[in-house]
Structures are given as C-alpha cells and as structure tokens.
C-alpha positions in Angstrom: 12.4 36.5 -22.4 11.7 33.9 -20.1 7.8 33.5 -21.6 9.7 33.0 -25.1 11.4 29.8 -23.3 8.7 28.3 -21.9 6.7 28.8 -25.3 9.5 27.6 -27.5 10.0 24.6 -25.0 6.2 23.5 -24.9 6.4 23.7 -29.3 9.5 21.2 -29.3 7.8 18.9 -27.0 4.3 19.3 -28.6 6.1 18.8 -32.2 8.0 15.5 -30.4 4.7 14.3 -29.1 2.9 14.8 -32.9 5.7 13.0 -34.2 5.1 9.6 -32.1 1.7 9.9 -32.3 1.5 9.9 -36.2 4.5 7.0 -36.0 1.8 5.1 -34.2 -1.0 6.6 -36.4 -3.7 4.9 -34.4 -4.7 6.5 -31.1 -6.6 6.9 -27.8 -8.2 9.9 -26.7 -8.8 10.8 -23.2 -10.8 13.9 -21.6 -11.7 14.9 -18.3 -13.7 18.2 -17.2 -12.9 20.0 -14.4 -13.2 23.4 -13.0 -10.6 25.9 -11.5 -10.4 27.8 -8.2 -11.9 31.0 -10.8 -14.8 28.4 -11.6 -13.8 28.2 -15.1 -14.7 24.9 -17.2 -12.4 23.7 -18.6 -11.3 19.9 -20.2 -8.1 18.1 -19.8 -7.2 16.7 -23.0 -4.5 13.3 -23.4 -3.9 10.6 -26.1 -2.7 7.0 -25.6 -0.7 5.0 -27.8 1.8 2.4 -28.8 5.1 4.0 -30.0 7.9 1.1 -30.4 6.1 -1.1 -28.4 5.9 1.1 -25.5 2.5 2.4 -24.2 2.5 6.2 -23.9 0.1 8.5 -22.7 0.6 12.5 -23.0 -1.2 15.5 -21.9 -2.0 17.5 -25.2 -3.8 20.7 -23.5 -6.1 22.1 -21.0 -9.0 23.3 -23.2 -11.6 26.3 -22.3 -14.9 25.3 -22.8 -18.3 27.4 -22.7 -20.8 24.3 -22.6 -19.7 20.4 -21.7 -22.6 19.0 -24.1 -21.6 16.2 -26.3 -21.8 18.5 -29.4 -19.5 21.3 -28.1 -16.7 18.9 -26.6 -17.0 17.1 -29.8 -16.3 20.7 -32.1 -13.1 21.3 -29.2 -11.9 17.9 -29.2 -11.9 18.2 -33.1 -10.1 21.6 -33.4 -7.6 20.5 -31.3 -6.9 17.3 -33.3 -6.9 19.7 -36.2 -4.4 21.9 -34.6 -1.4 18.7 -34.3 -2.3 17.2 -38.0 -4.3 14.5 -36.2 -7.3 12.2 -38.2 -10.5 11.4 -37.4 -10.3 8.0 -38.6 -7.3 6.9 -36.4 -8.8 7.3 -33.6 -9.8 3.5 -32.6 -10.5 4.4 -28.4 -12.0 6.9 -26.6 -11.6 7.1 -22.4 -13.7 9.3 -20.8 -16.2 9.4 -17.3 -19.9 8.0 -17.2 -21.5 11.4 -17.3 -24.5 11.2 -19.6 -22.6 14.2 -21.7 -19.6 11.7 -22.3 -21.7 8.5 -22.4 -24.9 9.1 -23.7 -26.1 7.0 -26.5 -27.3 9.3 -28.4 -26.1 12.8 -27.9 -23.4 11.9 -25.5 -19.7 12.7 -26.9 -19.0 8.8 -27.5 -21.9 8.6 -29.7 -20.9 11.9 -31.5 -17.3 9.9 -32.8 -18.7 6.7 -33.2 -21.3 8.5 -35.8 -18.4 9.7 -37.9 -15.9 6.4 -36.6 -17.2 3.6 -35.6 -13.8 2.1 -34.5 -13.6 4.7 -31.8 -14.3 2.3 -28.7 -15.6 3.8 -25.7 -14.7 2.7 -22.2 -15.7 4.1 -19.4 -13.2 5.0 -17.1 -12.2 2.0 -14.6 -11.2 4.6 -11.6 -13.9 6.5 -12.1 -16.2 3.6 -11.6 -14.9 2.6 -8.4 -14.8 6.6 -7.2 -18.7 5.8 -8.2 -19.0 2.7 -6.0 -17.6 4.4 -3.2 -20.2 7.8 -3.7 -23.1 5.6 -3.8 -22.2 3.3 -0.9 -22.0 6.4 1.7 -24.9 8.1 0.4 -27.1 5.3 1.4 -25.9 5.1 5.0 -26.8 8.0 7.2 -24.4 6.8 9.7 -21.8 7.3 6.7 -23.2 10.7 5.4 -23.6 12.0 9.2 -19.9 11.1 9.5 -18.3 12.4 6.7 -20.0 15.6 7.2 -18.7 16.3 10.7 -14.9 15.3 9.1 -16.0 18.2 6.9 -16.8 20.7 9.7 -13.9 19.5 11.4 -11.9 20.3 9.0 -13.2 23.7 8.3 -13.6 24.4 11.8 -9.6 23.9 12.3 -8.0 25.0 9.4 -10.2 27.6 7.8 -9.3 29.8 11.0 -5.9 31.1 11.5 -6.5 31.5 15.4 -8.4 27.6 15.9 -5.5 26.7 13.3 -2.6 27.8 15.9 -4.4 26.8 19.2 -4.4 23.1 17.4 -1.0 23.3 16.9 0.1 24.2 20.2 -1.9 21.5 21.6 -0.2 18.7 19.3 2.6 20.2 20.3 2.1 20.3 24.6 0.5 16.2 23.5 3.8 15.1 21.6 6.3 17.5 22.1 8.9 15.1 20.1 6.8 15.3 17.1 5.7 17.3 14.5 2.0 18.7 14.0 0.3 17.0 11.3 -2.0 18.9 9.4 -5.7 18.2 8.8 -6.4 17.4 5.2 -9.7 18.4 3.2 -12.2 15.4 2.0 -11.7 15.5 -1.6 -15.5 16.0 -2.8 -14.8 14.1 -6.2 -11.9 11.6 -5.4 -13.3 9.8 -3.3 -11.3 6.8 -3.6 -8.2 9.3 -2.5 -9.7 9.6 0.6 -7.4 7.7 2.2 -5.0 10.2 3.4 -7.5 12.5 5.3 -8.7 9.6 7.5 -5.5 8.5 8.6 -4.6 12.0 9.6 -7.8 12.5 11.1 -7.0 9.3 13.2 -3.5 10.2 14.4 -4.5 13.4 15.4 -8.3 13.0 17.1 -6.8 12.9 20.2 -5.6 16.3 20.3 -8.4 17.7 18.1 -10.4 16.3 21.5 -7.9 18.4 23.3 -8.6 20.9 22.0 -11.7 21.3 21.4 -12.5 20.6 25.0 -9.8 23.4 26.4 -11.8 25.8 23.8 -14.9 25.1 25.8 -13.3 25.2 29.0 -11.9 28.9 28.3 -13.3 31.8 30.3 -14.0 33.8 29.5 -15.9 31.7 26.3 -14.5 32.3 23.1 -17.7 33.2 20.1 -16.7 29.9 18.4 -17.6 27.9 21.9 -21.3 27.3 20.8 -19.8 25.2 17.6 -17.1 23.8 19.5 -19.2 22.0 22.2 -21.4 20.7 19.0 -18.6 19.5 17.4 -16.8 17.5 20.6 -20.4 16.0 21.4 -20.7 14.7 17.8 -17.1 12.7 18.4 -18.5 9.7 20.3 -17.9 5.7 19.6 -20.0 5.5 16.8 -17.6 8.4 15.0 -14.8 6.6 15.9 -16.1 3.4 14.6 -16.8 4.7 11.4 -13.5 6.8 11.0 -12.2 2.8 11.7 -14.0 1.2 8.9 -13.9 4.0 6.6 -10.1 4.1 6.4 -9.9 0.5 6.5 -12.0 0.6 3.0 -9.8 4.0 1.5 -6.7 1.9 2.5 -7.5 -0.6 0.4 -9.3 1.5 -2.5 -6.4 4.2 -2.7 -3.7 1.7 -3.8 -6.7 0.1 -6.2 -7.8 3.8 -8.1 -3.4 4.5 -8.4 -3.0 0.9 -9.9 -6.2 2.0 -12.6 -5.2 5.4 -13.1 -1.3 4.0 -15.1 -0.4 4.9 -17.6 0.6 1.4 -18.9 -2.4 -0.2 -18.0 -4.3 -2.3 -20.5 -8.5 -3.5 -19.8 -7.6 -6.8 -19.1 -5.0 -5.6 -16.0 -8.2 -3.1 -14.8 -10.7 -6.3 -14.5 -8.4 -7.7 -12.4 -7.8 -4.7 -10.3 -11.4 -4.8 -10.1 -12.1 -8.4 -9.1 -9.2 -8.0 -6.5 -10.6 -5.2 -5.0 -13.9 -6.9 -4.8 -12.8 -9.7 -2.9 -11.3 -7.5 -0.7 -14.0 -5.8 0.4 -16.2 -8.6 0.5 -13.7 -10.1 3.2 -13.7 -7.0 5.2 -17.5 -7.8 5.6 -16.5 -10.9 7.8 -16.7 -11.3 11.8 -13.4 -11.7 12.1 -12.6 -8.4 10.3 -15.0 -6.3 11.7 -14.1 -7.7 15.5 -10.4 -6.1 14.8 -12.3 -2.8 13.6 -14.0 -2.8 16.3 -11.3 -3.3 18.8 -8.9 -0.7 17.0 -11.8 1.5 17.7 -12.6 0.9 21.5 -8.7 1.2 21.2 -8.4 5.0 20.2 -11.9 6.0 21.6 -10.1 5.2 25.3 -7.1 7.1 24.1 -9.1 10.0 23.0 -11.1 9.4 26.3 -14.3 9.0 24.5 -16.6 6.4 25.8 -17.4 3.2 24.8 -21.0 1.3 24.9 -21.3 -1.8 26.0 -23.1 -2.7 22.8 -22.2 -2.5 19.4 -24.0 0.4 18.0 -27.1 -0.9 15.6 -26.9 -4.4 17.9 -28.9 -3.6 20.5 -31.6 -5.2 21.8 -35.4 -5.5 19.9 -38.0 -5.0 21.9 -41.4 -6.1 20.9 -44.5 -3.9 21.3 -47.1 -5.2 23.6 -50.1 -7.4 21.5 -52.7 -4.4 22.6 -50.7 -2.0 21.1 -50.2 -4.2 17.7 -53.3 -2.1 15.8 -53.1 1.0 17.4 -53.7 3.2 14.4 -50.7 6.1 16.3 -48.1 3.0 16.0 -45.4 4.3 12.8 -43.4 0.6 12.7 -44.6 -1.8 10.0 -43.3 -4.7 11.3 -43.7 -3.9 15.5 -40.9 -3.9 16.6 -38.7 -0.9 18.2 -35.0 -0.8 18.3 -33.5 0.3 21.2 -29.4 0.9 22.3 -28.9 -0.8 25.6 
C-alpha cells in the first residue's frame, strides 16, 4: 500500500514536471555520473528551463548505466526523453563535467547531440571547474599532498575504530567538559571545493586529537595501534598546522563560491563573475599581509596544541652555497649549487 503511494506520487509530479517542460518546449539537459556505496554506475539526470519566466531545474531520474561512453549515455539520455514525450530538437543546452566521455569532440556525449542538433550548447560545468582548479593545485605541492593524506589517516584512524572513536570522545570531553564533541568529518575525494567543513573541524578539534593520541602512546601497557599512533602525532608538527591554516582559508572562500555556481537560478553571465571574484580573492590571499595573519593563526593553535614552532618559516630558510671545489664534482645532484637548508 504504502509503495502504491509513493509510486502514484512520483507519476503526478513527473506528469506536472512534463507539463512545464513542454509549456517551455525548449530545454536544458543536465547529467552527472556517479557511483553508489554497491559500486553501481549510475547517471543523475535534470532539465533546466524557463516556465513563466521563472528558471526551473528538476531532477527527472537516476539512470543505471552499464558503460559511460558517449554513445551509451547518448542511447539512455534518449530513451528517457522518449519516456516524458520530450524532442530532440528542443533541446538548445547541454550541462555536463569535462570528462572526455562528456566533452569530447568527437565521440564525447556533447558531440553525439550536436551531430543530430546543433543548437544543443554545451557548457561545461562552472563548479566543476573550480573543483578542478583546486585538484590540480594540491597535486603539485607535496607539502599539500603530504598533508591531505595524513587528514585522511587521521580521519580513518579515529573514526573507522569504534574503541579510538570513544577514547576521542572522552578526551574532548575531560578538554571542554561544557561542550559537545565534534565529530571528524571525511575529505570528500571528488568535492573538493566542499572541503571546507572537514578543515574547520579538524582545527577546533587538533588539540585534543593531540591529546589523545599522545595518552594512546603513553598507555601501558601499549595498545597494537601505538606503532601508528606515534607516526601519526609526529607527522602533526608546524608545517601541518600551517597548511591546515592556509588550506581552510582557501575552502572558506571556495565553498561559498562552488554553492553560489551550483543554483539553480543561475545564468553564465552570474558564473563568470563568480569566477572572476573568486579569482581575485585568491590572488589577494597570496599577499604578505595575508599570509603573515596565516601564519600567526598558526603559531597561534600549534602553541595551544603544544606543538612547536621554528624559528623560520618553513621553505625560508637559509641557502647555503657549496664550496667553489666542490662546484664540478661529478657526485653533486643540484643543477644550480645551491642546498637548502631549515635553520
């Protein structure tokens, strides 16, 4: 009985849906793949459109799909038009991800429409571009890549054991016995612009993941997990904790950025200006005077989390040249002489 609800409910608003679309009769498409927990591919299929004026954009259906070329999400995306009386030809946008299945030129699923309609615009999705930007920024630091994947073990050290997960609530709670124990949250591995919330988490509670991490090592006898605790507690020094600084300084500003791109009554002209503003707000985090406050938040909490703190900036210490004789010794590995050292 209560299956014949649902189903009758999800007709009505499907048949409302139909209705405004073909009132409109031109129309967006938007698809997104994605996988769930039973590692199942499947797409998520939408369509934008103007109906009185208004922009509107509704979920049609979560489709199964056995292969994600262009040519197969083309035959699904094309049955499922056929199944809500939808045409071809009044389709005039499609939104989708820069995957070369999506966006290839010539057997990506863009080009597959614009073969049968070349009004079908494609534009590649604004949020996921930035989600891009962000990927390809940390993956060519290995301060950045180091760092995010201890947040990972952290993470999976804490919450992925029922026995570390209650010690680490006990200690928030003997820490700040007026509060209550926050939770660590996972690094999403594809949103990376909605990383924002797992590094501000991570910052209000490093002090008593240090806690407790150090009264784990401290226990006698040792507890089997000790090894990977000690690891763990020497990997938290200053340059962690300058990172965690700058890394949610740059979520902060990204998160409210990919929510802004991701409305539904957003139009392209509103997403380059997203765009340009969150440019020029990440080119002024690049100043002195920005990274002198990072840098102080982050003595700041590596004092409170009594971690300690060099006397100079990590990555500004001191060159040292190597001695003349020693300039074409054929065992030297620096091309231009010089060694860095951390004073």
């Amino acid at each position: 009985m209560q299956n014949d609800i649902i189903t009758a409910l999800a007709l009505y608003i499907r048949k409302v849906i139909r209705s405004e679309i073909q009132d409109a009769s031109i129309f967006s498409i938007l698809l997104d793949g994605t996988t769930d927990i039973s590692h199942t591919k499947q797409a998520s299929f939408a369509i934008r459109f103007v109906h009185q004026m208004e922009i509107k954009e509704h979920f049609i259906g979560l489709c199964h799909v056995d292969s994600t070329t262009g040519e197969e999400l083309e035959k699904m995306i094309m049955r499922v038009l056929s199944e809500n009386d939808l045409k071809m030809e009044n389709i005039y946008g499609q939104g989708y991800d820069g995957a070369a299945n999506m966006s290839g030129h010539y057997k990506g699923l863009q080009s597959q429409f614009q073969q049968q309609n070349e009004k079908a615009l494609y534009v590649h999705c604004q949020a996921h571009c930035l989600n891009l930007v962000l990927v390809e920024s940390a993956l060519s630091s290995i301060l950045l890549a180091t760092f995010f994947a201890l947040v990972k073990k952290l993470y999976a050290f804490i919450a992925n054991s029922s026995k570390q997960h209650a010690s680490f609530v006990k200690t928030q709670k003997e820490m700040y016995p007026n509060q209550h124990p926050v939770e660590l949250q996972r690094l999403p591995d594809i949103r990376w612009a909605c990383r924002e919330k797992a590094m501000k988490t991570l910052k209000k509670a490093l002090p008593a993941v240090v806690k407790f991490l150090t009264t784990l090592i401290k226990q006698d006898p040792p507890d089997a997990v000790v090894g990977e605790a000690k690891i763990l507690l020497h990997s938290i020094n200053f340059e962690f904790m300058l990172c965690l600084e700058m890394t949610t300084a740059v979520f902060l500003e990204t998160a409210c950025a990919s929510s802004a791109l991701q409305k539904e009554d957003l139009d392209l002209g509103a997403a380059y200006d997203i765009v340009s503003g969150i440019v020029t707000r990440l080119r002024d985090l690049r100043t002195e005077e920005e990274f002198k406050s990072i840098y102080e938040r982050a003595t700041s909490h590596a004092e409170a989390a009594s971690i300690d703190v060099p006397d100079v900036i990590p990555g500004h210490g001191r060159r040292r040249k190597i001695p003349a004789k020693l300039m074409h010794c054929s065992t030297s590995t620096t091309e231009d002489h010089e060694s860095h050292t951390l004073e």
